[in-house]
N, C-alpha and C positions, 0 to 999 in steps of 0.2 A: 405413213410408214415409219415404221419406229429403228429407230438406227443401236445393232448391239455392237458394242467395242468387241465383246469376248470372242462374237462371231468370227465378227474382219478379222481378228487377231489368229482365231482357228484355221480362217479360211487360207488367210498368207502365209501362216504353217504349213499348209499341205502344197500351197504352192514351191513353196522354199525344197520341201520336202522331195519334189517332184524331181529339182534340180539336182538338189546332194542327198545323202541318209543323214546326214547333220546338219543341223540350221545355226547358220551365223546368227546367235541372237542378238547382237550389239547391232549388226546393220540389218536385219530383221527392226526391231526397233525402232534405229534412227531413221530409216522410211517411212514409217508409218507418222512418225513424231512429227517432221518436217510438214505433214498434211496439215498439222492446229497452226491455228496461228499466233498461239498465246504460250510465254516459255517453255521453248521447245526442252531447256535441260527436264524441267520437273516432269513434264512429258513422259521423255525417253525412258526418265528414270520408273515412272509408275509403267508406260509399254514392256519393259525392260524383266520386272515382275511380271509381268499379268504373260508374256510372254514362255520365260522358263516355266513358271509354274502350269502352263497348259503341256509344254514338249515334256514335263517330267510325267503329266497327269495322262497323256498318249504313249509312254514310253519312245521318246522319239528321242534322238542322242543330239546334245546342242554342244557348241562352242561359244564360249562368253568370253570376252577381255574383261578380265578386272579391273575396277575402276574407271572403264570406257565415259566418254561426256559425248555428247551431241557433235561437237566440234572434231572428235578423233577420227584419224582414217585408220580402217580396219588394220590389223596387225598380222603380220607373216603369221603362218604355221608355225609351231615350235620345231615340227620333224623337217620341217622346208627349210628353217634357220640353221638346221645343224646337218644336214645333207653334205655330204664330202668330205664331211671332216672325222676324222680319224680321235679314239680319246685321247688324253696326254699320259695314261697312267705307266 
């Protein structure tokens, strides 16, 4: 049985997908990455690609932290961070 990356990576898109219309692709990623067991950063970082570039090739809408590493816990919403608060102008 011949094992494809692109697949699994298709396939936990649609799972993800199931959940929200946007896919966390940082922890989308670091799930998948955790699975090898050989440096997870260079990992994340190649699932990390092979992942947007499939939600952009589906037109599926993703959420990415810039510069996310293996080791980051996912980050508030920017709309969640600014909820309550009023501007200063």
């Amino acid at each position: 049985m011949q094992y494809d990356l692109r697949d699994r990576v298709r396939h936990e898109i649609q799972l993800a997908r199931a959940e929200s219309p946007c896919v966390d692709v940082d922890a989308l990623s670091r799930s998948i990455a955790e699975e090898f067991g050989f440096d997870p950063e260079s990992t994340f970082v190649m699932l990390k690609r092979l992942v947007m570039h499939e939600c952009a090739r589906l037109g599926i809408g993703m959420r990415v932290q810039s510069g996310a590493t293996v080791g980051d816990a996912p980050r508030e919403a920017a709309n969640q961070r600014s909820a309550g608060r009023g501007s200063a102008a």
